[in-house]
C-alpha positions in Angstrom: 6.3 -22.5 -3.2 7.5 -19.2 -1.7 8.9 -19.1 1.2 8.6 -22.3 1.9 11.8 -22.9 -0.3 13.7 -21.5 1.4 14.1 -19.9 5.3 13.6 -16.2 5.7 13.2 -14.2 9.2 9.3 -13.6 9.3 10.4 -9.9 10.5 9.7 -8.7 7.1 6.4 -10.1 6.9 6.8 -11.4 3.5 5.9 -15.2 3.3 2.7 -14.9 2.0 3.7 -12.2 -0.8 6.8 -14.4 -2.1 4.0 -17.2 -2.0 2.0 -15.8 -4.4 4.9 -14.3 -6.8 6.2 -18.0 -6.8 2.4 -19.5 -7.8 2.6 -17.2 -10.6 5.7 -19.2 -11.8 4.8 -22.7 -11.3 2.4 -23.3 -13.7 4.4 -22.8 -16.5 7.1 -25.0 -15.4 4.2 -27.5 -14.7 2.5 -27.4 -17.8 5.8 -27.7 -19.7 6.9 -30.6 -18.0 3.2 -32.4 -18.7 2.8 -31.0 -22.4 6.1 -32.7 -23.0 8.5 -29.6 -23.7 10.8 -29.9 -21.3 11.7 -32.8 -18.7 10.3 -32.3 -15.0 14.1 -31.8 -13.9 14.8 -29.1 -16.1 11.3 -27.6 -15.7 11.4 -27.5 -12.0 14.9 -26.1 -11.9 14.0 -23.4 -14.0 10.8 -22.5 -11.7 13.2 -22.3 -8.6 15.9 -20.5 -10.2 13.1 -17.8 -11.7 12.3 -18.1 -7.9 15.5 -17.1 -6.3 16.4 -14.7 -8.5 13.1 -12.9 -7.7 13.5 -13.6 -3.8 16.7 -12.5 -3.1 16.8 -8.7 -3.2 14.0 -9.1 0.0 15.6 -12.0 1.2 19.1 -9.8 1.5 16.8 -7.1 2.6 15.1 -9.2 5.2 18.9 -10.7 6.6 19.8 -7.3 7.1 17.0 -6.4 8.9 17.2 -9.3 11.5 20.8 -9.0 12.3 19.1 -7.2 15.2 22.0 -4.5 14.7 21.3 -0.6 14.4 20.0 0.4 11.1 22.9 1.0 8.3 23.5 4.6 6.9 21.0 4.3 4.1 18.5 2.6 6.1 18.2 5.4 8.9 18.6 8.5 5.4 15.6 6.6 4.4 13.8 6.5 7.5 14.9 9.9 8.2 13.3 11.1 5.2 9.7 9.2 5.8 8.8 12.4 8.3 8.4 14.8 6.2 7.8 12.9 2.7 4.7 11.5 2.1 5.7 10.1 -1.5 9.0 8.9 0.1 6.5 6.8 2.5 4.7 5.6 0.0 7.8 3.8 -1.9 9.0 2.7 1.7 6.1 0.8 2.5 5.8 -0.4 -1.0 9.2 -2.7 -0.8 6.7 -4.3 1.8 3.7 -4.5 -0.4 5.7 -5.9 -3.1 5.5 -2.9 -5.4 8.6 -1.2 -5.1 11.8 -3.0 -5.8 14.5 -3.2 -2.1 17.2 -1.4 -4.2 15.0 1.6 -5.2 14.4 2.5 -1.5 18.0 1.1 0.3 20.1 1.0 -2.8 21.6 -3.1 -2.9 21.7 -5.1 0.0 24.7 -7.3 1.4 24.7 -10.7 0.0 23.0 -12.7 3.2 25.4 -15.1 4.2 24.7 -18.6 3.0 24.5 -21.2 6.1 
């Protein structure tokens, strides 16, 4: 479940919150494959594709962040912009808290390279 998955940089700090998005998924995949409505294979599959499609915008996010590299253009606009705006704060530490989507804050990541 989570990120346990797949391997993420903990600077992000979001194990725990892509834990708990990913329980929410499993138990439908689960009871399908016990009630007989689809085969474990196809059940499980689906649960981890639902999985890393939800993941990867604050996986990409998370990449970028640990390339240990100075912040991109939009990154530092949108840090810039945390001083004076409280709302703006609010939606940056809400990609964090799960409630905001990466993209609405820092616009699409890079695709994290695939090693």
């Amino acid at each position: 479940m989570g990120d346990a998955g797949y391997t993420k940089d903990p600077c992000t700090g979001q194990g725990i919150t892509d834990t708990f998005a990913s329980a929410d998924l499993l138990p439908s995949a689960v009871d399908d494959a016990l009630r007989g409505r689809r085969g474990w294979t196809e059940a499980l599959c689906d649960y981890q594709r639902q999985r890393d499609t939800a993941a990867m915008p604050m996986y990409e996010f998370t990449y970028e962040q640990s390339s240990m590299q100075p912040p991109p253009p939009v990154m530092a606009e949108a840090l810039a912009a945390l001083a004076d705006d409280p709302a703006e704060t609010d939606r940056f530490f809400g990609v964090f808290a799960g409630t905001v989507p990466v993209s609405d804050v820092f616009g699409a990541p890079e695709p994290a390279a695939v090693v």
